[in-house]
N, C-alpha and C positions, 0 to 999 in steps of 0.2 A: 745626678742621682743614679746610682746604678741599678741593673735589671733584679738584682738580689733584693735590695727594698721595695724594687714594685712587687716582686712577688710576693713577699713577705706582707706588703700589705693589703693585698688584695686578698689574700687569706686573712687578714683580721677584719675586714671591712665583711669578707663573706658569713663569715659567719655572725654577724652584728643582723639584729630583724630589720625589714624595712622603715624609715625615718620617717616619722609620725610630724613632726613639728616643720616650720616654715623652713624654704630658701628666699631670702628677702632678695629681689633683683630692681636694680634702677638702670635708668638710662639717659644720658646727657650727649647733643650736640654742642659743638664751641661757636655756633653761630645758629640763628635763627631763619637768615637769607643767604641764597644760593646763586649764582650764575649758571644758567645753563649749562650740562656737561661738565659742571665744577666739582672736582671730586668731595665726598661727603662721606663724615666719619663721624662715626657712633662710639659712647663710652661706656663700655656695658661693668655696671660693676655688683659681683656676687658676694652673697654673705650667707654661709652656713649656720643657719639656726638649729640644725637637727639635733647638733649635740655626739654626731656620728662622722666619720671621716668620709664624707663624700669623693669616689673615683669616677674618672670619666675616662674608661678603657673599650680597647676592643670587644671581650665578652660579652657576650647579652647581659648577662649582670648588673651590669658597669655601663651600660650603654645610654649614653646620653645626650641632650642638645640642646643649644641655645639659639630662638631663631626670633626672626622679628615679625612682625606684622604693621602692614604699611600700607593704607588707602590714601586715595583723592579725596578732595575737597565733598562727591557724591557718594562717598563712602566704598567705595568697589577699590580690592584689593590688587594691588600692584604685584605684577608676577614676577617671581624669579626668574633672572637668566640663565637661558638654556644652559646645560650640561656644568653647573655650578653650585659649587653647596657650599658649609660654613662647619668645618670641623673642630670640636673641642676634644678629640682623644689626645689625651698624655695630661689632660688638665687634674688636678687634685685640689681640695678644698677640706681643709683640717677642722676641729669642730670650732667655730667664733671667726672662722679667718673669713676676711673679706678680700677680694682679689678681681681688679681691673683690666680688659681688653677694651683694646680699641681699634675698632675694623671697620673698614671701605665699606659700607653698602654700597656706594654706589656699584661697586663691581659684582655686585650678586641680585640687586633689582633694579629693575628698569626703571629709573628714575631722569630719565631722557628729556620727558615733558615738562612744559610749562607749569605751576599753579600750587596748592597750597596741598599739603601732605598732614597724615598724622604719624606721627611710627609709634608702637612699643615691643619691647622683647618680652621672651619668656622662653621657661628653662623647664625640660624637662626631664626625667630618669629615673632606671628602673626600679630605682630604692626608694623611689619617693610617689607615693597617694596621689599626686596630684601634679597639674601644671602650675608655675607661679609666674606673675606677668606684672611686668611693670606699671609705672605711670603712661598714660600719652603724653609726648611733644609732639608740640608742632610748628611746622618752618615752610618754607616757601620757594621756590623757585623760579627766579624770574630769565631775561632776555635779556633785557640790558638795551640802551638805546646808542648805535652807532655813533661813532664821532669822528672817526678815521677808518678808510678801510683802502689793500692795496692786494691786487693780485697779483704775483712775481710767476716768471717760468722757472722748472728745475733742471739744473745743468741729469743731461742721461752720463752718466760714468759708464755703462754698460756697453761694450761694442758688438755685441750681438744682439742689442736692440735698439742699434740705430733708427730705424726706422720706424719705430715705437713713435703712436700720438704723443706730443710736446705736454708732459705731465705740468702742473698748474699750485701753488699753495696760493692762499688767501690771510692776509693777518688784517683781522679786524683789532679796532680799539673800541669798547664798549664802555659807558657809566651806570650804574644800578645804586641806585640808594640805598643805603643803611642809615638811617635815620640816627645821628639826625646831620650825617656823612654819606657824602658820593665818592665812590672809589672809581677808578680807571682798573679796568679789566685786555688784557690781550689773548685773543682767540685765533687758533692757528689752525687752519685745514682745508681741506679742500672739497669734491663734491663730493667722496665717499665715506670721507672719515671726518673728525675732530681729532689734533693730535695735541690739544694743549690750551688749556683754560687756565690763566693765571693769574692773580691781583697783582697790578703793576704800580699801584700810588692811588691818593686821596688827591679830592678836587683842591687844589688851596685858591680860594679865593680866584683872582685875573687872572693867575698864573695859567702860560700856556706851557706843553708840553712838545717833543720835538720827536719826530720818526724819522729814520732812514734805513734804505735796504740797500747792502751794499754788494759786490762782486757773486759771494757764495748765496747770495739769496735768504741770508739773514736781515733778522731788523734788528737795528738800535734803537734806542730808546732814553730819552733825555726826561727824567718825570721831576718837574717840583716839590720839594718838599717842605718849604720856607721861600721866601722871595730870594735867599742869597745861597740855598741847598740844593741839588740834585743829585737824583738817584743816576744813574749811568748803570743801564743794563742791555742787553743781547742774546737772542735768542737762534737756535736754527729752526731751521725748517721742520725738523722733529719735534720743536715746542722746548729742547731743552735749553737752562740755563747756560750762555758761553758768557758772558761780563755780568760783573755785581759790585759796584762802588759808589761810594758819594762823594760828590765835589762841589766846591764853593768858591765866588765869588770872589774874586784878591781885583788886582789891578785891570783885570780879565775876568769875560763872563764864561764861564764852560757852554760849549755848544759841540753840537755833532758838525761835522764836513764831511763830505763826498767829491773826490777826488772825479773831475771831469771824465778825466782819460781812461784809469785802472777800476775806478766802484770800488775804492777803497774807502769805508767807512771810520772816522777818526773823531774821537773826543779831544776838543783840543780847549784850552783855556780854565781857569784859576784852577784850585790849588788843590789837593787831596783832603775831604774833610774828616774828624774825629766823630764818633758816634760818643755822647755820653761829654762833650767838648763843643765840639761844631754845631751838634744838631741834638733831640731827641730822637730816641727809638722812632721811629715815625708805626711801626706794630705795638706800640705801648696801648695794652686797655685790650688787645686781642688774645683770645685764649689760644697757643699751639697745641699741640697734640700733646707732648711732654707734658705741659700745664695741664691736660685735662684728667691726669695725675697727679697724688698728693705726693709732699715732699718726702714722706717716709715712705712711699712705697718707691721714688725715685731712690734714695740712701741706698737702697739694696741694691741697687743696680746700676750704684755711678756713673760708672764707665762706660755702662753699654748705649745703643745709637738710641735716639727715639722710637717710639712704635711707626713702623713703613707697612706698606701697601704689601700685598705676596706678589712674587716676582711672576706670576701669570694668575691668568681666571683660572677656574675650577675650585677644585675642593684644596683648603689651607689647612693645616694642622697648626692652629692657631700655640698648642706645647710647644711649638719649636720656631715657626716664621713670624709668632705677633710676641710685642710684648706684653707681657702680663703681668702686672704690681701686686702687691701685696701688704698691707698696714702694719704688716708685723716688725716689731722692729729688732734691729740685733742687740747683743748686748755688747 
């Protein structure tokens, strides 16, 4: 959109009186239950009742915001983190048009603690009589109950700080019920930080699951997903993903190894499996970020990635780093 139509329309929108009629605002999680420190995204989705082009610019005019409110279980409001905020400048809403974000609160409230939450949003601006505020949900945050846990040391790469105290990760494996499902969670950190909360697999039944930590101070991860499926995954020390595959069963059972001598970690045995062949979706029935999007607001935007986190805290210019859907369809 070039600078020429914003201008252009903020000269029609200004001279328009203030919008007398509704902004309907709703808001949906893709889950109800949380893992500790499990990051947590909101679907805020607006619909222009005014009948008037709603802008959300720099001007005071134009100035406007969409923000949440979000207590404990005792009702006392969860505060913002420090030096962070939620920006909608560059946003535009045409008259009838509904249009979807979907953004991290966990990176804007402190939502650290254990226990059961309400959230709702509401939207405010300068063109409009009033605030409008959604429904409440509400969802839950649990701990999760230990089932494996391993502290590794960190190789220092650094030679000027040899002599630097011997830094420490911890990777727990935790279960939390989702009713009427228990998933395997993996928690990666140490005593200052969390650097990675992840769902790693559902309980299946006896099945047991296989860890190992090899040379670089990664883990592997062998998770059931059927008696004759496994997930084959690996993580670093950062929490991020380094392996993702599924393998089955043949004349050979897949298993992780660890080599005595190097701490070389190896998946060794059957056969590479078909997703949609081999196994189900084993995420089938869970809503992704993408999904928490309709398919015609997805049409306009094929190609582009899902809605992501903003690449640091602070303030997000949600026009340009989130994405944002739209019902309208092309022709």
């Amino acid at each position: 959109m070039t600078r020429k139509f914003l201008i252009m329309w903020a000269l029609i929108v200004s001279a328009l009186p203030a919008a007398w009629a509704q902004i309907g605002i709703e808001i949906s999680l893709n889950r109800t239950i949380y893992m500790q420190y499990e990051p947590i995204y909101a679907c805020v989705s607006l619909r222009n009742d005014t009948g008037r082009p709603l802008l959300f610019g720099t001007d005071p005019r134009f100035q406007g915001f969409v923000l949440f409110d979000i207590r404990d279980r005792d009702g006392r409001p969860v505060p913002q983190r420090p030096d962070t905020g939620i920006s909608v400048t560059g946003l535009m809403l045409r008259p009838g048009e509904v249009k979807r974000m979907v953004i991290p609160i966990h990176k804007y409230y402190d939502l650290d603690r254990t226990g059961r939450y309400t959230i709702n949003a509401f939207i405010s601006h300068n063109m409009l009589q009033a605030e409008y505020q959604s429904q409440d949900v509400r969802f839950r945050i649990e701990r999760g109950v230990d089932v494996w846990k391993r502290t590794i040391g960190v190789a220092n790469i650094d030679e000027d700080k040899k002599d630097a105290p011997q830094r420490t990760r911890t990777y727990t494996i935790r279960i939390m019920t989702e009713a009427p499902n228990k998933y395997y969670y993996l928690v990666v950190e140490d005593d200052d930080r969390v650097y990675g909360v992840m769902r790693v697999g559902r309980v299946i039944n006896a099945e047991h699951f296989s860890a190992e930590v090899d040379m670089l101070s990664r883990i592997h991860l062998l998770m059931p997903i059927s008696g004759k499926v496994f997930h084959y995954l690996s993580f670093s020390i950062e929490g991020e993903n380094v392996n993702n595959s599924y393998w089955k069963v043949t004349n050979t059972i897949p298993m992780l190894y660890r080599d005595p001598t190097s701490g070389i970690v190896s998946r060794i045995g059957g056969a590479e499996a078909r997703k949609g062949v081999d196994f189900l979706d084993p995420n089938r029935g869970g809503q992704t970020l993408t999904q928490m999007m309709t398919a015609d607001e997805l049409r306009e935007a094929e190609n582009a990635p899902p809605p992501a986190p903003p690449r640091s805290s602070g303030k997000v210019d949600l026009g340009r780093d989130m994405e944002i859907g739209s019902e309208d369809k092309k022709d």
